[in-house]
N, C-alpha and C positions, 0 to 999 in steps of 0.2 A: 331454330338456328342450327349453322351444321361446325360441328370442332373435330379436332384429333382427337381422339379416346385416350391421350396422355395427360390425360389434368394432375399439375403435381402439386400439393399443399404447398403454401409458402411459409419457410421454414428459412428464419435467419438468426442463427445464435450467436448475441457478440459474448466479449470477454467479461466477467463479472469483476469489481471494481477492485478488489486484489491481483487481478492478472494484468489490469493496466497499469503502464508502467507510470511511478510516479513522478511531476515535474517538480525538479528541485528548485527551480526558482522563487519557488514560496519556503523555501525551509529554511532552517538558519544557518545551514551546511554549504546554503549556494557563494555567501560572501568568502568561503575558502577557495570557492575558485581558484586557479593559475593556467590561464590558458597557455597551449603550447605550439599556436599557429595563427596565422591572422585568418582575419575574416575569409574565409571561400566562398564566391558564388555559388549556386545551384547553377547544373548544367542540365540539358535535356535535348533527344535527336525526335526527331518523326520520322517517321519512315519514306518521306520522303525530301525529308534535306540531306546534303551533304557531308554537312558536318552539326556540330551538336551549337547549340545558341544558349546566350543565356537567360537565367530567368528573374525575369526581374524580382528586383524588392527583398528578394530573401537570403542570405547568406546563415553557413555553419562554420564553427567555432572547434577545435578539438583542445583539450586540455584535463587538465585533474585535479581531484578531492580526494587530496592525502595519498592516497598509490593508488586509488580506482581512476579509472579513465573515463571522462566524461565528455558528452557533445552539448555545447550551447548554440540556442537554432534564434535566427534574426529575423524581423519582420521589417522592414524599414527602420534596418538599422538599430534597432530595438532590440536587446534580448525579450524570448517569445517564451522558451522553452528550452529544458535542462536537463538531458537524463542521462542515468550510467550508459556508456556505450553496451556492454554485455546483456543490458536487458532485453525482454524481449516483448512485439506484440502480435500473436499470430494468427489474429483474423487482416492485418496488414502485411505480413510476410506471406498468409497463402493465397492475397489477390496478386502479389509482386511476384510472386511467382508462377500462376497461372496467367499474367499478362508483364512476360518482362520488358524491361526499357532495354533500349538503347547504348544509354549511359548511369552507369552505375550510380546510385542513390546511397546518401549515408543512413546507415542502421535508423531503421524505429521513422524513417520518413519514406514518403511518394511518392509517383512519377503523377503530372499530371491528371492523365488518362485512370490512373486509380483514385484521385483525390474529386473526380468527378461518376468514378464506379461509386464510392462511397456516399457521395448525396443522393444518388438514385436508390441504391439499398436502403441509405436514412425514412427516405420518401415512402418506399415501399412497406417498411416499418411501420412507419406512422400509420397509414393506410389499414392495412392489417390491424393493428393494433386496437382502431378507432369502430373497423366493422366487425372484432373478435367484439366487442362492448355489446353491439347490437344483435346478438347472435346470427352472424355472419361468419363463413369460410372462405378466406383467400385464396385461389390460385397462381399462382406465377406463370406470366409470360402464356397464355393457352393459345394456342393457332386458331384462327377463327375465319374459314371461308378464305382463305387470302391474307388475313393479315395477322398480324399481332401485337393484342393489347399487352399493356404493362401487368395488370391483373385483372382477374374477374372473382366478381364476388357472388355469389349464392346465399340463402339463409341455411344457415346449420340443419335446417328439418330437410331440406334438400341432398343431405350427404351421401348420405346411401344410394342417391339416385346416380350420382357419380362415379362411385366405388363399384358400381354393378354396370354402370356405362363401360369402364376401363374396362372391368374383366369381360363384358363379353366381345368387345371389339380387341381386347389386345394385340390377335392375330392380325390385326388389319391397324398397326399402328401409325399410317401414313394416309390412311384415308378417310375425307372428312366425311360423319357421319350424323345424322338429323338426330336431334335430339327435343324435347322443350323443357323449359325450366322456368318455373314461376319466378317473377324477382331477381331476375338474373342481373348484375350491374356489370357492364367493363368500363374497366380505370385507366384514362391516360397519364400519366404523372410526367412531367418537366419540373427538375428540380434543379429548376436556373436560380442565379444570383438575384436579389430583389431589382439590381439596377437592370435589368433585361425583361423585356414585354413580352407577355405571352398574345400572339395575335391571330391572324385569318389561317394559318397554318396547321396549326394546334386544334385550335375550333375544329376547323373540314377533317382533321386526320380522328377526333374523334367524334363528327358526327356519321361518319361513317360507318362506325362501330355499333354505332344505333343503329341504323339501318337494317345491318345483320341480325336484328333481335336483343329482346332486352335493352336495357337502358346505356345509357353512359354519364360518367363523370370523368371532367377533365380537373383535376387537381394540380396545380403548381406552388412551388416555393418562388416564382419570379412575381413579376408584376402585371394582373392583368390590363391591355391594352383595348381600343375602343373598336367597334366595329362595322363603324359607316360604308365602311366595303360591301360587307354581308348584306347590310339593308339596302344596298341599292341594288346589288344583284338579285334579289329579292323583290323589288320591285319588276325588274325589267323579267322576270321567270312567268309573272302573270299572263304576261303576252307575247313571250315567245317560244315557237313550239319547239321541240326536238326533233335531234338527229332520226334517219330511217333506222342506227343501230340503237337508240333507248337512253343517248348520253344528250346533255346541254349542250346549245346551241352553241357551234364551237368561236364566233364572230364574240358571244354575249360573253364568253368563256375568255377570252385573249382578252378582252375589255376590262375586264374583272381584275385581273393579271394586270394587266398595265395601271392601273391605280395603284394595287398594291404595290409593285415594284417602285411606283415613283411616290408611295407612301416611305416604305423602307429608305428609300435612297436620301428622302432628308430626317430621317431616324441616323444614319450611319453617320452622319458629317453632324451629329452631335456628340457623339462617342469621344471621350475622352483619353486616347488608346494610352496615355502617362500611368495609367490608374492599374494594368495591369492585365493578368490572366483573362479576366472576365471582361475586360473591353474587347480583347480580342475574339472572346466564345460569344459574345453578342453582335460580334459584326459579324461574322461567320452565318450565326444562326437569321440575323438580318436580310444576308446576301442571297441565301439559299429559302429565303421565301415565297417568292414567285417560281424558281425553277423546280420546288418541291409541290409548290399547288399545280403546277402543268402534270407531272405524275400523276396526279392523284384524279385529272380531268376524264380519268376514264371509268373511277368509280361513278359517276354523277347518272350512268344506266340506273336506273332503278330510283334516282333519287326522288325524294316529293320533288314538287313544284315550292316550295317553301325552305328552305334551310331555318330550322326553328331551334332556338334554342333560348335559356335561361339564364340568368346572371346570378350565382346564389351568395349574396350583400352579407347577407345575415345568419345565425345560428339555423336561426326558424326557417328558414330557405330550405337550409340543408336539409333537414329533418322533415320539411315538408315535402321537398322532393323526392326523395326514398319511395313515398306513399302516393305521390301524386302519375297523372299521365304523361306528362312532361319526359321526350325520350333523352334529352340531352341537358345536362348541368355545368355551370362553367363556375367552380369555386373562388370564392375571392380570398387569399391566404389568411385576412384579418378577421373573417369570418368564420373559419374552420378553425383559426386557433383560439377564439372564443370558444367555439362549439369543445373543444374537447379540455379545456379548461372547464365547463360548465360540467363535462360528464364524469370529473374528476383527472381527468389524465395530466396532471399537469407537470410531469415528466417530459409526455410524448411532447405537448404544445411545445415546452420549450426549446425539445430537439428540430422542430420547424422553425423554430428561429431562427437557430442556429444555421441550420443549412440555407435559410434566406441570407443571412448579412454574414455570412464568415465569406472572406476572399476564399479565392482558390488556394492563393499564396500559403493562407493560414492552416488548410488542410493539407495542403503538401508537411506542412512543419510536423502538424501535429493533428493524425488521421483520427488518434480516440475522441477529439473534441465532435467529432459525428457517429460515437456510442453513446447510448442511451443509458443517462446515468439521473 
C-alpha cells in the first residue's frame, strides 16, 4: 500500500466528569427557577443563505437561581437542559471556535455543523477504543493513494514500523510512499442517525479502500440498508469487459446509477421532513448518492470483476473477520454493540447508542451527552 509518511495516533481527550458542566434539571435547586425571557428559538445561517432560518424544535430560556443566571434549553417544547450560564465546556467552545457560525449560539450549546463533528469524533472514539482492546493502534484520517479513510488500524507490534516510516520519509511529507503492513484495517465510519440507511455509497467508498491494500471495515451508527444494486452489477461484470483505460464498462456503470438513483428517489418521498435536523441530513445524504457514485466511477480501474463484500450480523462475524480473507466488512450497529458489551466496554456500547438515537436537535442542547461517561 503507498500513505503519507504522516500517520498521526488518534488522540481524543474529553472532559472528565467534574469539568462537565452539571444539568440542573435533576436537582432540587431547578424548581427555584424564575425565568426572565420567553421561549427563543435557535437560529442558524449556512454559508450559503441569505439570511439566518430557524431551527426547528428547540428553544432557550434565560432566567435565575437566586442571583446566578441560568439558561434553560427545550426540546419540543420540553425543558431538556439547565445550566449556570458562567459555566463552562471546553472540548465544545474549542470546536466553536475552530468552526464558527454564522450566528451566535447561547453559552454551553452548538451549531449544527459541531453537533455532527461530535458524532464523528463519538464514532472515532468508540472505534479506537474497541481496537485499543485488541491490541491494536489507531490512526486518524491517514492519506492513502488518493484518498482518505476515517482511520486505519495496525496491530500494536506494528508500531515501530510506523514511527520509523514517519522518520525516515519526514523530508518527503507529501509524497505517497510504499510501505506493507501486515493486518493492516482502514475504517469508514458514518455516524448518521438510526433513521438514515447506510447504502451503495458508503459500500463503493470503502471498498475502495480494500483495494488499496489491507482490509476494510465500514462501521455506522445509522441503519444499514440492502444491496440488490451491488448483486446485480455483479452479475452483469461477469460478462462485460472493460474500458481500453482499466475502469468498468461505462453503459453497465450509468445502469448501475440509474437504479440507485431511482432506488433513493422513492427512499426521499418517505422522509418525514416534520421530524427535524436529521430528515433534512438524510435527504441530503439520499440525494447526493448516485452523483457521489459517478465520482467514484473512475476508481473501478483496477477493480476485481466481483465487488465482494460481508455483512458482519453478529459478534462472531466481527471477530471472525479480523482473521479471516475477506477484504471488506459492513458492520451492523446491533452487532458491534454486542460485541463490545461482550469484551466489557460497556461504557463505549452505550455511547453508540447514544449517537444512533440522540436527534441532532438534542446534541445542539446538550454536546456532553456525546462524552463518554
Amino acid at each position: 500500500m503507498k500513505l503519507i509518511p504522516n500517520l498521526i495516533p488518534f488522540n481524543l481527550n474529553y472532559p472528565t466528569k467534574k469539568n462537565i458542566p452539571q444539568n440542573l434539571l435533576n436537582s432540587e435547586i431547578s424548581s427555584q427557577f424564575i425565568p426572565t425571557t420567553k421561549l427563543i428559538p435557535f437560529k442558524e445561517q449556512y454559508n450559503n443563505e441569505i439570511k439566518p432560518h430557524i431551527i426547528r424544535h428547540i428553544h432557550y430560556q434565560f432566567g435565575v437561581i437566586g442571583k446566578r443566571k441560568v439558561i434553560q434549553f427545550f426540546f419540543r417544547k420540553t425543558p431538556y437542559r439547565m445550566v449556570y450560564n458562567n459555566a463552562s465546556d471546553k472540548n465544545a467552545s474549542n470546536l466553536m471556535e475552530a468552526f464558527p457560525p454564522n450566528v451566535s449560539m447561547p453559552n454551553l450549546s452548538v451549531s449544527s455543523s459541531i453537533a455532527r463533528i461530535l458524532r464523528e469524533n463519538a464514532l472515532k472514539w468508540i472505534v479506537e477504543a474497541f481496537f485499543s482492546e485488541l491490541n491494536y493502534i489507531s490512526f486518524d484520517e491517514p492519506i492513502l493513494d488518493g484518498v482518505n479513510p476515517d482511520c486505519f488500524i495496525i496491530p500494536s507490534i506494528q508500531a515501530n514500523k510506523i514511527l520509523d516510516f514517519n522518520e525516515k520519509y519526514k523530508n518527503n511529507p507529501n509524497e505517497l510512499v510504499e510501505i506493507e503492513l501486515k493486518d493492516a484495517i482502514f475504517v469508514e465510519i458514518k455516524a448518521y442517525h438510526k433513521s438514515c440507511l447506510v447504502g451503495e455509497k458508503e459500500l463503493l467508498q470503502a471498498f475502495n479502500y480494500a483495494q488499496k491494500g489491507g482490509k476494510a471495515l465500514l462501521i455506522t451508527t445509522g441503519t444499514i440498508g440492502t444491496f440488490e444494486t451491488v448483486e446485480s452489477i455483479n452479475k452483469s461484470l461477469i460478462n462485460t469487459a472493460r474500458t481500453e483505460e482499466g475502469v468498468y464498462d461505462l453503459e453497465l456503470f450509468q445502469k448501475f446509477m440509474g437504479k440507485i438513483k431511482s432506488k433513493y428517489r422513492g427512499l426521499i418521498k418517505k422522509i418525514d421532513m416534520r421530524e427535524g435536523q436529521d430528515s433534512f441530513d438524510t435527504r441530503g445524504i439520499y440525494i447526493s448518492e448516485s452523483s457521489k457514485l459517478k465520482k467514484m466511477y473512475k476508481y473501478t480501474k483496477g477493480w476485481p470483476d466481483k465487488i465482494e463484500f460481508k455483512e458482519l450480523k453478529t459478534p462472531n462475524d466481527i471477530m471472525e473477520f479480523l482473521s479471516s480473507n475477506v477484504k471488506l466488512g459492513i458492520v451492523h450497529p446491533d452487532a458491534f454493540e454486542s460485541l463490545l458489551k461482550n469484551k466489557g466496554l460497556t461504557k463505549v456500547a452505550a455511547l453508540l447508542t447514544r449517537i444512533s438515537d440522540l436527534y441532532l436537535e438534542e446534541i445542539i442542547l446538550n454536546p456532553t451527552l456525546l462524552y463518554p461517561r
